[in-house]
N, CA and C of each residue as an Amber inpcrd file, in Angstrom:
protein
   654
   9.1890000 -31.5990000 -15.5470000   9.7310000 -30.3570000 -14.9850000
   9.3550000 -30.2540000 -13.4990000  10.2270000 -30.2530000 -13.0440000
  10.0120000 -29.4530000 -11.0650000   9.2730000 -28.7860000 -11.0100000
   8.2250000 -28.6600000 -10.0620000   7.4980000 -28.0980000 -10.0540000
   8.0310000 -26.9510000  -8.4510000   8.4510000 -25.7590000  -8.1850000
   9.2850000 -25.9370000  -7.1570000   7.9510000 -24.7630000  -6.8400000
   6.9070000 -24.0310000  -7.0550000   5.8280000 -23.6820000  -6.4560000
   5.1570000 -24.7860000  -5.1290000   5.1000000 -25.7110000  -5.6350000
   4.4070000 -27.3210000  -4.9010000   5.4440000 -27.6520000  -3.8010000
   7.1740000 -27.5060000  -4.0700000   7.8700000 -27.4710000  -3.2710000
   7.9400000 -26.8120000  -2.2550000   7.9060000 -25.5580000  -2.2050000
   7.7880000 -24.4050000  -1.2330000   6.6010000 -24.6710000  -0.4570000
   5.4560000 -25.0200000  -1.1530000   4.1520000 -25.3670000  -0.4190000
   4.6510000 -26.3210000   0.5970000   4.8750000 -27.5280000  -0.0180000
   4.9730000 -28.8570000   1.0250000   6.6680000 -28.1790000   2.1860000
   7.1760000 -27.8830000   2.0560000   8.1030000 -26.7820000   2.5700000
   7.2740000 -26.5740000   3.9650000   6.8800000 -25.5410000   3.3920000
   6.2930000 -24.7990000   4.5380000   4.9920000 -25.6530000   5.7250000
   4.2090000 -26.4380000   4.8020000   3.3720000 -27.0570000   5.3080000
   4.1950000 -28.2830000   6.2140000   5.2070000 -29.0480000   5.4400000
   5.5160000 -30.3710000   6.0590000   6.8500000 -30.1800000   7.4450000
   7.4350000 -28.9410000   7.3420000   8.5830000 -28.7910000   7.9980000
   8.3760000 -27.2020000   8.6410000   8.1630000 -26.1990000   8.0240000
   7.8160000 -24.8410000   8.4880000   6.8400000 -24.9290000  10.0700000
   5.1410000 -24.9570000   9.4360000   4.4830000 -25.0020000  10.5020000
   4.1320000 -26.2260000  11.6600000   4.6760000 -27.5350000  11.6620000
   5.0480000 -28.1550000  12.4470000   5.5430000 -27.7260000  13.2180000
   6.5050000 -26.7300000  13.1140000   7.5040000 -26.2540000  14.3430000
   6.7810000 -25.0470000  15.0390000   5.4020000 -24.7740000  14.7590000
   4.8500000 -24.0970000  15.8140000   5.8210000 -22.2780000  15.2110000
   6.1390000 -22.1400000  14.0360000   6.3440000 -21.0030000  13.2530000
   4.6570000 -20.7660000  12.8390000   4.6430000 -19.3550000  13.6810000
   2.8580000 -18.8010000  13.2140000   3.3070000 -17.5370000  12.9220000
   4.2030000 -16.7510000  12.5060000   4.1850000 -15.8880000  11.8650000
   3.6530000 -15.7730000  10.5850000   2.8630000 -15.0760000  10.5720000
   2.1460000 -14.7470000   8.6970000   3.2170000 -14.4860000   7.9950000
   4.2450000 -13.5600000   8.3420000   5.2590000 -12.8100000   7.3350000
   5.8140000 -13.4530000   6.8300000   6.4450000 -14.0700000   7.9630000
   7.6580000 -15.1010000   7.4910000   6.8750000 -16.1640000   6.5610000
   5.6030000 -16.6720000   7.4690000   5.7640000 -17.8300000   6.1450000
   4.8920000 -17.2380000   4.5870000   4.5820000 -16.5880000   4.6630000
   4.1350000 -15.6020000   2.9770000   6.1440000 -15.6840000   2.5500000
   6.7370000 -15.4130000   3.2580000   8.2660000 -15.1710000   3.0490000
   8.4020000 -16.1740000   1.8560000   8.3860000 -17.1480000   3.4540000
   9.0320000 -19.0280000   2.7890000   8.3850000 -19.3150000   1.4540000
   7.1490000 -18.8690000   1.2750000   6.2740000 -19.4530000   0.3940000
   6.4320000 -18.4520000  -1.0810000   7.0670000 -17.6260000  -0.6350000
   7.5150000 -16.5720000  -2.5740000   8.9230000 -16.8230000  -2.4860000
   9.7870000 -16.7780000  -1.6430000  11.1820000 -16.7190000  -2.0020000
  11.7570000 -18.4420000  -2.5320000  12.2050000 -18.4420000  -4.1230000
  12.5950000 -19.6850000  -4.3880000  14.0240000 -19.7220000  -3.9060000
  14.1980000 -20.8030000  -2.9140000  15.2540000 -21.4940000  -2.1000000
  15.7910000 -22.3500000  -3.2870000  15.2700000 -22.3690000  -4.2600000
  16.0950000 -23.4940000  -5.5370000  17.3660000 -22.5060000  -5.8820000
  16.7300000 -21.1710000  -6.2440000  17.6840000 -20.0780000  -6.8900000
  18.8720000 -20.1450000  -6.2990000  19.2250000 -20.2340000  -4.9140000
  20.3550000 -19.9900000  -3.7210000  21.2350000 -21.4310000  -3.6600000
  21.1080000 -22.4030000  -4.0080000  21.9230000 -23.7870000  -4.3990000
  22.3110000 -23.5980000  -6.2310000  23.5600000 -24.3480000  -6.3980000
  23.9640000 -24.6720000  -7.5350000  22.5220000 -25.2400000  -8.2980000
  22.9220000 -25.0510000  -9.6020000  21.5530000 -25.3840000 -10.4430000
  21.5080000 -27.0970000 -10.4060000  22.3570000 -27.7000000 -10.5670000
  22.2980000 -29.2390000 -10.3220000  21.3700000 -29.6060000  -9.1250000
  21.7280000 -28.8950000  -8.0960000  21.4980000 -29.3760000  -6.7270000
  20.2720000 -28.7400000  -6.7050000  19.2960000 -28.1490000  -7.2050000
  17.9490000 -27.4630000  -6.9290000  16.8100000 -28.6720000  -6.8580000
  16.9320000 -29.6250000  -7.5300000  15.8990000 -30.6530000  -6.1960000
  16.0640000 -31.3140000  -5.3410000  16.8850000 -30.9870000  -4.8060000
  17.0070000 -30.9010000  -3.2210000  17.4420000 -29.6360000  -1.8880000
  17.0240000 -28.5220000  -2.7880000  16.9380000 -27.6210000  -2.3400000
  16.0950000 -27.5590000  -0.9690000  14.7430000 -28.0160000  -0.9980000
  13.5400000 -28.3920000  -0.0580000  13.5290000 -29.0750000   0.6960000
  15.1110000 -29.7770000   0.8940000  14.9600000 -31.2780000   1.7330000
  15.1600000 -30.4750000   3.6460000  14.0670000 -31.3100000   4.3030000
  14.4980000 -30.9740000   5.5910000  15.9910000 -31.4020000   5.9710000
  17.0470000 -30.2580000   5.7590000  17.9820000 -30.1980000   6.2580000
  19.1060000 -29.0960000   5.8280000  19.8010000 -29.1350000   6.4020000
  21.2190000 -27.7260000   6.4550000  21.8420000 -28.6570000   4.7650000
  21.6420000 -27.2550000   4.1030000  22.3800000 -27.5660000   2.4360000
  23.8520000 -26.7210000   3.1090000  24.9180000 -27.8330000   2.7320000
  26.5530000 -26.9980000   2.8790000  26.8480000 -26.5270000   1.7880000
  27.5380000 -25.2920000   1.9810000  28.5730000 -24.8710000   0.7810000
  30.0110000 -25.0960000   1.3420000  30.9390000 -24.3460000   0.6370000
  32.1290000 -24.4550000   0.7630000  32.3150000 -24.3160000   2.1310000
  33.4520000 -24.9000000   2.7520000  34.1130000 -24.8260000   4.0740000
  32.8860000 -24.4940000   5.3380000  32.5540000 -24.1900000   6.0340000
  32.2910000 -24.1360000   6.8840000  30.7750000 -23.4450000   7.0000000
  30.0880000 -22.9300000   5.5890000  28.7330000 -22.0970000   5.4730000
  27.7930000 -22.8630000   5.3830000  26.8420000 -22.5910000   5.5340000
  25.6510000 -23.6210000   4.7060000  24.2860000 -23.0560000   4.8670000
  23.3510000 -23.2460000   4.1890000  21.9820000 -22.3940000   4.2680000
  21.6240000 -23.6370000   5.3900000  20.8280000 -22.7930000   6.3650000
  20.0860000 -24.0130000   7.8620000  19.0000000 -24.3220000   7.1480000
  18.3050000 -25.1890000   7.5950000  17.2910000 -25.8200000   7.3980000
  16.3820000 -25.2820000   7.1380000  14.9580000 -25.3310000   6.6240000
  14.6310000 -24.3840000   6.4200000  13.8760000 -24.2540000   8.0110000
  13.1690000 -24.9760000   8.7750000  12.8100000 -24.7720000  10.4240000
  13.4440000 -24.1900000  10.7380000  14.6530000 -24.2560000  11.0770000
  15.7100000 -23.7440000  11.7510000  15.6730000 -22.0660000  11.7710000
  15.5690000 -22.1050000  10.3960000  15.9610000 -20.4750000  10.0070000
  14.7500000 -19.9020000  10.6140000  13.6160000 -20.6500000  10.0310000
  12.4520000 -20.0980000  10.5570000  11.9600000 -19.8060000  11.8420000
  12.6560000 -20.4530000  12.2080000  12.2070000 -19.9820000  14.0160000
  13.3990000 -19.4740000  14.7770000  14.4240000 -19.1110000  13.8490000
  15.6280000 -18.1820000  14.1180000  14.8140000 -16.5870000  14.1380000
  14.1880000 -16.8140000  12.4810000  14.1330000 -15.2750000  12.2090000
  12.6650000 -15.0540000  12.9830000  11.5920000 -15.9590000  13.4450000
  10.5770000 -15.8330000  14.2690000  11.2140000 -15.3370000  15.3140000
  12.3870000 -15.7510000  15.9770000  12.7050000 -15.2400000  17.2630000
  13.3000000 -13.7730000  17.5340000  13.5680000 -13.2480000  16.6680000
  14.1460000 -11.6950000  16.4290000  13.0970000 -10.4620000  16.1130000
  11.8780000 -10.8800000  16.3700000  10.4210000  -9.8310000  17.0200000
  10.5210000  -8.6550000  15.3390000  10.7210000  -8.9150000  14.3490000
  11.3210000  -8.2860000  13.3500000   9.5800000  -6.9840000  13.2980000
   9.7900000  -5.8880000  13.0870000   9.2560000  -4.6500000  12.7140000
   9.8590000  -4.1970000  11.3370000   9.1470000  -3.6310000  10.1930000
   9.1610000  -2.8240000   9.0090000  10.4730000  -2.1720000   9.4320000
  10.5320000  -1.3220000  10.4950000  11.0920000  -0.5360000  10.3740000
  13.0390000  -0.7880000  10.8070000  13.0520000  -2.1410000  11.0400000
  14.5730000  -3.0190000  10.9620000  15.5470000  -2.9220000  10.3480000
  16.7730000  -2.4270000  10.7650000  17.7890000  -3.0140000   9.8670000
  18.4090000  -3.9590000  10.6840000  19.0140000  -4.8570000   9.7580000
  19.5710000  -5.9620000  10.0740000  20.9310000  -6.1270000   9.4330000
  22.1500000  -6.7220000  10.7650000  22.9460000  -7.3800000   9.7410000
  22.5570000  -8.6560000  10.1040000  22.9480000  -9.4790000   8.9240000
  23.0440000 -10.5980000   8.8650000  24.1800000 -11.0340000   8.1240000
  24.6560000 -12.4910000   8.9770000  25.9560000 -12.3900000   9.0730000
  26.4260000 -13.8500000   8.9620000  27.1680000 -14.1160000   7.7710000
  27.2940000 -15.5090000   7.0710000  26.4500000 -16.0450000   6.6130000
  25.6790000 -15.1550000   5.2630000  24.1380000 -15.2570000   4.8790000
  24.5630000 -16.0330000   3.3380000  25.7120000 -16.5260000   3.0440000
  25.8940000 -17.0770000   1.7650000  25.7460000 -16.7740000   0.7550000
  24.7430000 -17.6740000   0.1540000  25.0140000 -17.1030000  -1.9700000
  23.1760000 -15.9700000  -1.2870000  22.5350000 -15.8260000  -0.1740000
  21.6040000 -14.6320000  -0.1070000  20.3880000 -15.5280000   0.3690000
  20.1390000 -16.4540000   0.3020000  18.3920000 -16.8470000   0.4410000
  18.0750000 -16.2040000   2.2950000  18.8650000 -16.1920000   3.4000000
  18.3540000 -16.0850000   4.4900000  17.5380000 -14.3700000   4.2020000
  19.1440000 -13.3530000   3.7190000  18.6610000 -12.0470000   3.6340000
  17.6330000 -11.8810000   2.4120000  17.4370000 -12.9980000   1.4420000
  16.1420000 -11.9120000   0.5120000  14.9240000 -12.4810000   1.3460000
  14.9140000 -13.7230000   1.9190000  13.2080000 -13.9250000   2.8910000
  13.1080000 -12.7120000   4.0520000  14.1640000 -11.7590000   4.7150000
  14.1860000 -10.8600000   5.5450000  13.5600000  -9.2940000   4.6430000
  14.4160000  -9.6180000   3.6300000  13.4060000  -8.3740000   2.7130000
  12.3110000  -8.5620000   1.8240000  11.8600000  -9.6660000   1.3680000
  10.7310000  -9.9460000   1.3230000   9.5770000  -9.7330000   2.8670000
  10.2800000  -9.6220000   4.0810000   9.2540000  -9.2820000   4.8440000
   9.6230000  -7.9030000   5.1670000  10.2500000  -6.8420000   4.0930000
   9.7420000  -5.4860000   4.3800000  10.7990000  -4.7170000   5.3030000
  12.0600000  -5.4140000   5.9070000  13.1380000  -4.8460000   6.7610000
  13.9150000  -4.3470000   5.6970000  15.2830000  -3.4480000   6.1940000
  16.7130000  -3.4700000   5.7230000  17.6170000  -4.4500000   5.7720000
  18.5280000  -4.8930000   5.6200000  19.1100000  -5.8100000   5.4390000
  20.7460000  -5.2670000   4.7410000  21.4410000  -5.4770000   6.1010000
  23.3170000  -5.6110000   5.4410000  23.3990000  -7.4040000   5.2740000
  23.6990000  -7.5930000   3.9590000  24.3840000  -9.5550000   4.4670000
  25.6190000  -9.3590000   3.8660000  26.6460000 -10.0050000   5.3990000
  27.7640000  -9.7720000   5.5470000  28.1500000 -11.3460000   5.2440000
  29.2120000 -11.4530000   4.4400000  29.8110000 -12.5090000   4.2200000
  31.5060000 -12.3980000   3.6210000  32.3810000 -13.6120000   4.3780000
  33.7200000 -13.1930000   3.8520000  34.0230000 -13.4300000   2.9310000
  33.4800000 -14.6560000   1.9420000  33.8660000 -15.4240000   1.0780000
  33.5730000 -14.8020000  -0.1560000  34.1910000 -14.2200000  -1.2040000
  33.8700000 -13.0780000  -1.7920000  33.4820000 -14.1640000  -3.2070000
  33.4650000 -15.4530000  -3.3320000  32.5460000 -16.1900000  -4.3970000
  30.6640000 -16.0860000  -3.5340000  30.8480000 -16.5290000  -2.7970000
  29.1300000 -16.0930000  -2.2290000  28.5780000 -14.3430000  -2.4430000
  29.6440000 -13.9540000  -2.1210000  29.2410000 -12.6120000  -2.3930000
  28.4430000 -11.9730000  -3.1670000  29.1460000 -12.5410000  -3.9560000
  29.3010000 -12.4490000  -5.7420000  27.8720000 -12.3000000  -6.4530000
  27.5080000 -14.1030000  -5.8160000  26.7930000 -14.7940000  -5.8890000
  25.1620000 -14.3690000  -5.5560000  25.2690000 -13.8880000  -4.2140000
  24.7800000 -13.1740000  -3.6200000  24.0340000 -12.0630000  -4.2930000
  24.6390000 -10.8210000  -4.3220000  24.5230000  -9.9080000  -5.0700000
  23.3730000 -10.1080000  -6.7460000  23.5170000 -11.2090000  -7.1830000
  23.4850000 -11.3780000  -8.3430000  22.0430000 -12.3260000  -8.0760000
  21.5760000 -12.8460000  -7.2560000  20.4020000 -13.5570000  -7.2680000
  19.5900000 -12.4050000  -6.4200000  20.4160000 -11.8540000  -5.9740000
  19.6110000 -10.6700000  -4.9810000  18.9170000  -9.8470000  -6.0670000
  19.6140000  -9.3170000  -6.9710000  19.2810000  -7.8790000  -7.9130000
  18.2550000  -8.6460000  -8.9230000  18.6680000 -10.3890000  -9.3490000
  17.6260000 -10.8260000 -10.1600000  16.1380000 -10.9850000  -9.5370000
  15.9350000 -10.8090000  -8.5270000  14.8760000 -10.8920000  -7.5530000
  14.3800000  -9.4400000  -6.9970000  14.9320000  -8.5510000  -7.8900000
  14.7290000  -7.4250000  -7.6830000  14.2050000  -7.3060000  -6.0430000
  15.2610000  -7.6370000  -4.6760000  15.2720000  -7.7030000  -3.7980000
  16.2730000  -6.1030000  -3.2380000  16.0610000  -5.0180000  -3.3880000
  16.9220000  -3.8470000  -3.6050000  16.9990000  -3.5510000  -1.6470000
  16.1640000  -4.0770000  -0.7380000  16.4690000  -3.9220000   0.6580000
  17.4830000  -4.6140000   1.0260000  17.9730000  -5.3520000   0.2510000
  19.8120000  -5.9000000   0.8670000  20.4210000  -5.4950000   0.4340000
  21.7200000  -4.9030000   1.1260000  22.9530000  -4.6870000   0.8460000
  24.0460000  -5.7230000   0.7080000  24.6230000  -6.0080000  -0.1330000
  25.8460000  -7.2290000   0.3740000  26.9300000  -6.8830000   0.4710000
  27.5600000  -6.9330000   1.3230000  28.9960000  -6.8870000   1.7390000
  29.9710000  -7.6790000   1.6840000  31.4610000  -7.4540000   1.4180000
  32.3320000  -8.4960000   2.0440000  33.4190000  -8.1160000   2.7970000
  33.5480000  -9.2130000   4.1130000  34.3560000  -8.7490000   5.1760000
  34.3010000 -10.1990000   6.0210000  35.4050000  -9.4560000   7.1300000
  35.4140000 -10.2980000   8.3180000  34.1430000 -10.5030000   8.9500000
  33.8400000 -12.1480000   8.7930000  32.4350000 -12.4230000   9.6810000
  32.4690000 -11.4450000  10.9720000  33.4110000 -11.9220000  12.0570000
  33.7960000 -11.2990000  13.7440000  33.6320000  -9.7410000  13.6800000
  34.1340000  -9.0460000  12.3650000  33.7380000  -7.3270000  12.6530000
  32.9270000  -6.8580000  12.4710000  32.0070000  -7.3170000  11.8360000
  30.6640000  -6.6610000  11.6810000  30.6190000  -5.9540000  10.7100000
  30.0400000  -4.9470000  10.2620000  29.7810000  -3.6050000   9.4400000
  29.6370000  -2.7410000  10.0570000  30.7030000  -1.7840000  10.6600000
  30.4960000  -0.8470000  11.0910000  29.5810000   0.6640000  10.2030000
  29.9410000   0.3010000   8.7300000  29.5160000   1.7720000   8.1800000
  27.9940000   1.9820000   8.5640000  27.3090000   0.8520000   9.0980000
  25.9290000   0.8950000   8.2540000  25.2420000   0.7040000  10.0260000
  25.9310000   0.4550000  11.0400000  25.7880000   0.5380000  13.0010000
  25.2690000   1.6620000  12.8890000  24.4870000   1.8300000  13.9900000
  24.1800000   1.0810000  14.6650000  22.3270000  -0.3070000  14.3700000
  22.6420000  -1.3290000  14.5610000  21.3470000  -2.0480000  13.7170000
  20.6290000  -2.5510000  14.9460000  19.5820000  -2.7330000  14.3290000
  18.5460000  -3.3400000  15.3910000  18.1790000  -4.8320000  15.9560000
  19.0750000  -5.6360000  15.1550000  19.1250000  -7.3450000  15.3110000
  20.4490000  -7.6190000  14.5460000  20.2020000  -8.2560000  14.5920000
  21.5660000  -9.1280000  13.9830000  20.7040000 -10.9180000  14.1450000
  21.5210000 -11.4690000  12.6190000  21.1530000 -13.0060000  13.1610000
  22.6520000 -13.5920000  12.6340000  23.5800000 -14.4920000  12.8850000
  24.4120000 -15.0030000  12.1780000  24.4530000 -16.7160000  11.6200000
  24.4780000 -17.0760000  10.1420000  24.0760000 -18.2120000  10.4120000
  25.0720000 -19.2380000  10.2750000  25.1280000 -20.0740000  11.3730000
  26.0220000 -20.9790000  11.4070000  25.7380000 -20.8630000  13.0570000
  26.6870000 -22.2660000  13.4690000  27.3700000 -22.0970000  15.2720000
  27.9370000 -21.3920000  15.3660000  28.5870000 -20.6770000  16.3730000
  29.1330000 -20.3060000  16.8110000  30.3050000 -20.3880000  18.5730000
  31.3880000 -20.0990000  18.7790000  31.5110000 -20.4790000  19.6760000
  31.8970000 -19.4560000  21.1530000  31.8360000 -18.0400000  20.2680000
  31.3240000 -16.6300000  21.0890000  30.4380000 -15.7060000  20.4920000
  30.3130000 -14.8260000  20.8640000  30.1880000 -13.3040000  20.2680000
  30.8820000 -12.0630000  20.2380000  32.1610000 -11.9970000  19.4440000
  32.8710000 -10.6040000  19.6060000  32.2450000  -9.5390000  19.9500000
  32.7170000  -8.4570000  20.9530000  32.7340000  -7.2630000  21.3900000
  32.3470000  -6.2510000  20.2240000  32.6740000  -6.3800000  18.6330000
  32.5530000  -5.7310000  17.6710000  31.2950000  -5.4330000  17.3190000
  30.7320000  -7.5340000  17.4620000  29.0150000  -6.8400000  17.2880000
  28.4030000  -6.3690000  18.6330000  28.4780000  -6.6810000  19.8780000
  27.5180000  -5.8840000  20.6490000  27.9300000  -4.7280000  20.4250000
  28.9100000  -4.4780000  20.0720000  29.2390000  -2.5280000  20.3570000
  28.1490000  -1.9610000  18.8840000  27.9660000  -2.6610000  17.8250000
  27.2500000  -2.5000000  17.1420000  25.8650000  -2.5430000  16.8590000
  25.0330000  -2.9890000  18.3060000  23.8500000  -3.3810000  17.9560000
  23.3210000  -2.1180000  19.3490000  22.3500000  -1.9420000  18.5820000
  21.6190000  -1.2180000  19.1710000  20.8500000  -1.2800000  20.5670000
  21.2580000  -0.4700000  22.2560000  20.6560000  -0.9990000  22.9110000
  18.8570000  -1.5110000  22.8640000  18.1780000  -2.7040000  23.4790000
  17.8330000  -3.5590000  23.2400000  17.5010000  -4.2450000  22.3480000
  18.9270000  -4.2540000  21.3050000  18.6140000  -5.3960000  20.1470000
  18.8720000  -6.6420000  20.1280000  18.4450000  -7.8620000  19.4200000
  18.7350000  -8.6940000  19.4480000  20.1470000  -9.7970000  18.7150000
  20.2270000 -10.6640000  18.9340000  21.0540000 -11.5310000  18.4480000
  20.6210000 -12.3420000  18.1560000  20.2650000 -13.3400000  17.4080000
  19.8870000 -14.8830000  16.8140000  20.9750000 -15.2240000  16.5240000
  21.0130000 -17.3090000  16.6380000  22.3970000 -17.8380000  16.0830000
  22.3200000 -19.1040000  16.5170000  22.9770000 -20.1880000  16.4660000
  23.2660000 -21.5140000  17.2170000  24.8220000 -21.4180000  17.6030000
  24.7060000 -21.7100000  19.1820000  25.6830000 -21.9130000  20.1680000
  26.3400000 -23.2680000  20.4140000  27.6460000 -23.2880000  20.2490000
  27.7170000 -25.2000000  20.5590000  28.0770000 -24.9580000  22.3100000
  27.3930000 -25.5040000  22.7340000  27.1210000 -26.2550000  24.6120000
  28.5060000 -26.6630000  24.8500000  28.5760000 -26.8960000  26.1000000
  30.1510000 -27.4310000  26.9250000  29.8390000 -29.1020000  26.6490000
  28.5990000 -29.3070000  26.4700000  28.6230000 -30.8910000  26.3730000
  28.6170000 -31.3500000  24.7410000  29.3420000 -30.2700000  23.8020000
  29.6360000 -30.0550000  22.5700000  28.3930000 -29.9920000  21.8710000
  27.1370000 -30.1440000  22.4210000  25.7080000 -30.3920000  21.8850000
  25.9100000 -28.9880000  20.8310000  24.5070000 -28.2290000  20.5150000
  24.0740000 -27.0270000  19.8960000  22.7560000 -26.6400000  20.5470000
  22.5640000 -25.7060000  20.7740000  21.3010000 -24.5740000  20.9860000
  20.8860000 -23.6640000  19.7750000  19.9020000 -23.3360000  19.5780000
  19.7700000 -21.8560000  18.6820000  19.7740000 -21.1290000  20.3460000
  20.0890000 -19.7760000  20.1380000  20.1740000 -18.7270000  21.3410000
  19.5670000 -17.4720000  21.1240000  19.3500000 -16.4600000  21.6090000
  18.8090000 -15.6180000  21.6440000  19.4090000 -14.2920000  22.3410000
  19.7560000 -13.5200000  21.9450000  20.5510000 -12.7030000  22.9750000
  20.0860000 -11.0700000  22.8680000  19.7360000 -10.6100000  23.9930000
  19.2920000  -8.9680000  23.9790000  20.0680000  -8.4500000  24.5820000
  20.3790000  -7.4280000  24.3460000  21.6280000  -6.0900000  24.5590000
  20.6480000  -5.1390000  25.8900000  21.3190000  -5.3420000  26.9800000
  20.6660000  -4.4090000  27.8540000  22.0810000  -3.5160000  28.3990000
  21.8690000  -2.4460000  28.8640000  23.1820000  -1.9670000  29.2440000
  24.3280000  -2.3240000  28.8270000  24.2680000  -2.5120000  27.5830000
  25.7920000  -2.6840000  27.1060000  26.2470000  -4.1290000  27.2230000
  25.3730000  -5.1320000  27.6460000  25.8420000  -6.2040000  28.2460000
  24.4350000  -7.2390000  27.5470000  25.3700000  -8.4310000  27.3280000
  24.2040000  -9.5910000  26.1990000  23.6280000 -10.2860000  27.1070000
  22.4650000 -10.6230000  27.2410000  21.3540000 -11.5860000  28.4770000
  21.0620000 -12.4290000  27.4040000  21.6050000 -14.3980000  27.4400000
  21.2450000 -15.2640000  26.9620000  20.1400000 -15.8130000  27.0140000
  19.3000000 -16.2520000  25.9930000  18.2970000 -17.1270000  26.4540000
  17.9070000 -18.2800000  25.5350000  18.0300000 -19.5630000  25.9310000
  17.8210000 -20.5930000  24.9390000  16.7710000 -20.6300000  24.6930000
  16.4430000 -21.0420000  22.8940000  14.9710000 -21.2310000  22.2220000
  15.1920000 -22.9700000  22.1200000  16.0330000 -23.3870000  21.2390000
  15.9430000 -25.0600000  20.8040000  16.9480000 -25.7790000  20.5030000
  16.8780000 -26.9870000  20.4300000  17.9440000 -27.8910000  19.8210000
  18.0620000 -27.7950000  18.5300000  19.2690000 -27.5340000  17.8880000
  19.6920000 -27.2490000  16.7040000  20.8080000 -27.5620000  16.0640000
  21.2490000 -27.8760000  15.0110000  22.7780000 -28.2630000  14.0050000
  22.8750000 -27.1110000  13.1890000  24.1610000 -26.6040000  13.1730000
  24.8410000 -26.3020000  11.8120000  26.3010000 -26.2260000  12.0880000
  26.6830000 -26.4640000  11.1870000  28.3710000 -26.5960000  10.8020000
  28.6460000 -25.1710000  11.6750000  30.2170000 -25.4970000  12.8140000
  31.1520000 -24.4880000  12.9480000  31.2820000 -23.4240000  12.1540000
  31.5080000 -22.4950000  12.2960000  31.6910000 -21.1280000  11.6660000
  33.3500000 -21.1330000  12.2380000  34.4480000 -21.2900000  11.1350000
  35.5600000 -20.7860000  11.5430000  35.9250000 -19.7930000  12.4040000
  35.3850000 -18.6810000  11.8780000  35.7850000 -17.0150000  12.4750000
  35.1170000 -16.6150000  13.9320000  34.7170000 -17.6410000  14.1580000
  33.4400000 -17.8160000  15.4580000  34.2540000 -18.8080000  16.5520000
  35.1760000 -19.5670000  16.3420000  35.5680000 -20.9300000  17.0710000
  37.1390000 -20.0740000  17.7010000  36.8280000 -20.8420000  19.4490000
  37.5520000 -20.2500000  20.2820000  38.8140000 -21.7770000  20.1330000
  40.2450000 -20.7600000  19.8290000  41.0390000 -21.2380000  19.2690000
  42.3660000 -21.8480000  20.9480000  42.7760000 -22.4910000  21.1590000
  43.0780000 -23.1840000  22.0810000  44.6690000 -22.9300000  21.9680000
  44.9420000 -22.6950000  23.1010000  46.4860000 -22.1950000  23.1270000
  47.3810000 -23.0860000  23.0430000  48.4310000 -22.8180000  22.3780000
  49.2700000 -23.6810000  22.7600000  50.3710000 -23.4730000  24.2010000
  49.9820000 -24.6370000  24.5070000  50.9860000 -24.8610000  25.8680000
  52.4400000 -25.1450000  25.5890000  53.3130000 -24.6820000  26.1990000
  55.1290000 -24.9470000  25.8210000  55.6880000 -25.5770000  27.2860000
């Protein structure tokens, strides 16, 4: 039998704090929330592997580093709500309420949703909300929020979410570069207006609803 307690350990130890992730929260997070639960049951030993697990079309849970020094970078306080935004079958948003925030996870794909919802409530994780909608609009019912993270690349940020985030809140996410590379990014809302700042080199799959679509010329 898997032992996926021992997993989470070597998790956190072999890939987590290497990356210079010293948050206590988060990693108490990494270390109770089972990441097996959030993959198909076949696929749960390799749930732990350093790297981005894909789902359908274009989603995928990031790595687990990745995430971790995503959600390290968003200065998170008790008193947070968050959307989070292309959060899948749920593992990003229940490690966010396992550290004690609110939590909207917005997703379009209404099988993750589903999905979602249903590993959320078995985890008696009751600080997320799940939604389904357009990644690009946000959740307006539940604006104005204090961060936002979205996971996947991206290749802007609609007007929908800054108008939604609270002045000086943040943004987390990975950006694909003009030299097609990736960044994770960082973005704070000052006057109405987003101030970039790069954290690291990073992968994850395109986000459809995110990718700047190229005209056609006649």
């Amino acid at each position: 039998m898997t032992d996926f307690s021992i997993m989470r350990q070597n998790m956190v130890k072999g890939q987590v704090l290497p990356e210079n992730v010293t948050n206590p929260v988060i990693i108490d997070a990494f270390l109770k929330v089972p990441r097996e639960r959030f993959v198909p049951r076949q696929l749960a030993h390799i749930a732990y592997m350093d790297s981005n697990f894909s789902f359908k079309k274009d989603h995928c849970l990031l790595r687990p580093a990745t995430l971790a020094r995503l959600l390290e970078a968003l200065n998170l306080v008790p008193s947070d709500t968050i959307l989070y935004i292309a959060g899948s079958t749920g593992y990003g948003p229940a490690l966010l309420s396992q550290m004690g925030v609110h939590v909207i996870a917005l997703d379009s794909e209404e099988i993750l949703t589903r999905e979602a919802e249903h590993l959320l409530k078995g985890l008696n994780l009751s600080s997320v909300k799940v939604v389904l909608g357009p990644l690009t609009e946000g959740w307006e019912k539940e604006a104005p929020y204090d961060k936002m993270i979205i996971e996947g690349c991206i290749d802007f940020i609609p007007d929908s979410l800054v108008s939604q985030l609270k002045e000086g809140g943040i943004i987390v996410t990975l950006k694909r570069s003009k030299d097609h590379g990736m960044e994770a990014k960082k973005y704070v809302k000052k006057q109405k207006v987003l101030t970039e700042i790069s954290l690291f080199d990073a992968f994850a799959p395109r986000l459809e609803a995110f990718r700047i679509r190229k005209e056609f010329v006649f």
